[in-house]
C-alpha positions as semicolon CSV with decimal commas, in nm:
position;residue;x (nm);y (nm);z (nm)
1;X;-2,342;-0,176;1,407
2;X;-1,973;-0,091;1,450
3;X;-1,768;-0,126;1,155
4;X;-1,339;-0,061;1,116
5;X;-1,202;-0,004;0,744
6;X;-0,854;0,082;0,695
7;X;-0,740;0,204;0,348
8;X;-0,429;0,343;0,172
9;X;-0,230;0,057;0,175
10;X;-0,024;-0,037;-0,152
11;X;0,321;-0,110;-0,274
12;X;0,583;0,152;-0,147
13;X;0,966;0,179;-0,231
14;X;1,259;0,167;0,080
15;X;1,241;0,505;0,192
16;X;0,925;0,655;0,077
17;X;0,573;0,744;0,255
18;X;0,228;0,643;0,299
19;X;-0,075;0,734;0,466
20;X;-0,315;0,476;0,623
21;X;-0,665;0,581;0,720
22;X;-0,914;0,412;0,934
23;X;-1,277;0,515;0,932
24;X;-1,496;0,366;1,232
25;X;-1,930;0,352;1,226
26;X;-2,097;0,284;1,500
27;X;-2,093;0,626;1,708
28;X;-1,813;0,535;1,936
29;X;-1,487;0,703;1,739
30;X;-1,517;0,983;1,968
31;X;-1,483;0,802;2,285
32;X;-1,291;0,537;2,148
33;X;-0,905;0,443;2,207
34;X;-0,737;0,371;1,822
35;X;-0,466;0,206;1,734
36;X;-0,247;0,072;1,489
37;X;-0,119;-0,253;1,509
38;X;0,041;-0,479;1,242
39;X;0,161;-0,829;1,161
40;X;0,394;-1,050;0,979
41;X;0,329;-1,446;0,896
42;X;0,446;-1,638;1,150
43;X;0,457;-1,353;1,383
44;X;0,213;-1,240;1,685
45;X;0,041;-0,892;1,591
46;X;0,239;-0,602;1,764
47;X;0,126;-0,258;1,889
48;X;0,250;0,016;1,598
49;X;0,110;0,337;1,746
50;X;-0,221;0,467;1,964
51;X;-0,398;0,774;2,033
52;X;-0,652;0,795;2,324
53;X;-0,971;1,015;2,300
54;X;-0,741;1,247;2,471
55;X;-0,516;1,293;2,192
56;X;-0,225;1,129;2,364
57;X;-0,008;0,906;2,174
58;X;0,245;0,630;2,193
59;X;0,508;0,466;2,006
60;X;0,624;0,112;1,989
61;X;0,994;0,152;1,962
62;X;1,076;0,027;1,644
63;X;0,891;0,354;1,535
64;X;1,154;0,578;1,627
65;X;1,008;0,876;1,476
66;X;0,950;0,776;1,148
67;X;0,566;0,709;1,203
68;X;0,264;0,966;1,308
69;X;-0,071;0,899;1,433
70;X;-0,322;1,113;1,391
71;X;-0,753;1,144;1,410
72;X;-0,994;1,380;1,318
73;X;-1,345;1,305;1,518
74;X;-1,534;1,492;1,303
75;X;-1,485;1,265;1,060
76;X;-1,421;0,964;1,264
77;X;-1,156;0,887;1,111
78;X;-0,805;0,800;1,236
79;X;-0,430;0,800;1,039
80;X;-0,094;0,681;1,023
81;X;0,118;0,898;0,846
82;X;0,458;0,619;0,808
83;X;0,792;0,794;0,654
84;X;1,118;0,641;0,588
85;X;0,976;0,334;0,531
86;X;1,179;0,002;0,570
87;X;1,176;-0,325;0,407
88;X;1,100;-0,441;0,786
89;X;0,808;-0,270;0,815
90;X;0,640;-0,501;0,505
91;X;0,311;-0,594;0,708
92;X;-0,074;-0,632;0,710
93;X;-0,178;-0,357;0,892
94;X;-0,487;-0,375;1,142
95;X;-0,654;-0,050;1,304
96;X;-0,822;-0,106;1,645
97;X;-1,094;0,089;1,805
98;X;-1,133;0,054;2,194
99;X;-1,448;0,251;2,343
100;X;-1,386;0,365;2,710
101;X;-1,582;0,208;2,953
102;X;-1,637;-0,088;2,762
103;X;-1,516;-0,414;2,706
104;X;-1,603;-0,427;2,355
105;X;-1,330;-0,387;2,113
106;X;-1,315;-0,342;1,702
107;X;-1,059;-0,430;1,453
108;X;-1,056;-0,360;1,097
109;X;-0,956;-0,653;0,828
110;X;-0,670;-0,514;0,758
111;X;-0,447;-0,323;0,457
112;X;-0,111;-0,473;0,322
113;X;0,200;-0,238;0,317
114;X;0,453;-0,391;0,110
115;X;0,803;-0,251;0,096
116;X;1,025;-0,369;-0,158
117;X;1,256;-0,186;-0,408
């Protein structure tokens, strides 16, 4: 059975850092697509940041370098390293696994990232 937990999620000040993590069962993180995506009441979920199996990555533009993605498949585990964080980017935020050649996809429940001063 596949399972998606994200963790690290808290309270963070204008301006600072934090790390989310996003550890996937199931045996697919390897071959799997991830993805961070994140949403606002009222608001449709948007695309943060992904990393294929490959390693390649992309940004949604509101990023704009402040944010890193990251995974380590040896521990099947995949980040988001967020800097410079703004009072816009106060979200839930959802990781997403997509194994390749399937249509099955995974999403975690989600971590809160609050920004306020």
């Amino acid at each position: 059975q596949v399972q998606v937990v994200e963790a690290g999620g808290g309270f963070v000040q204008p301006g600072g850092s934090v790390i989310l993590s996003c550890g996937v069962s199931g045996r697919i993180f390897s071959t799997s697509a991830m993805a961070w995506y994140r949403q606002t009441p009222g608001k449709q979920r948007e695309l943060v940041a992904g990393i294929t199996n490959g390693m390649t990555t992309n940004y949604a533009d509101f990023v704009q370098g402040r944010f890193t993605i990251s995974r380590d498949n040896a521990k099947d585990t995949a980040y988001l390293q967020m800097n410079n964080l703004k009072v816009a980017d106060t979200a839930v935020y959802y990781c997403h696994a997509q194994p390749q050649f399937s249509s099955h996809e995974y999403w975690g429940l989600g971590t809160q990232v609050p920004v306020s001063s």
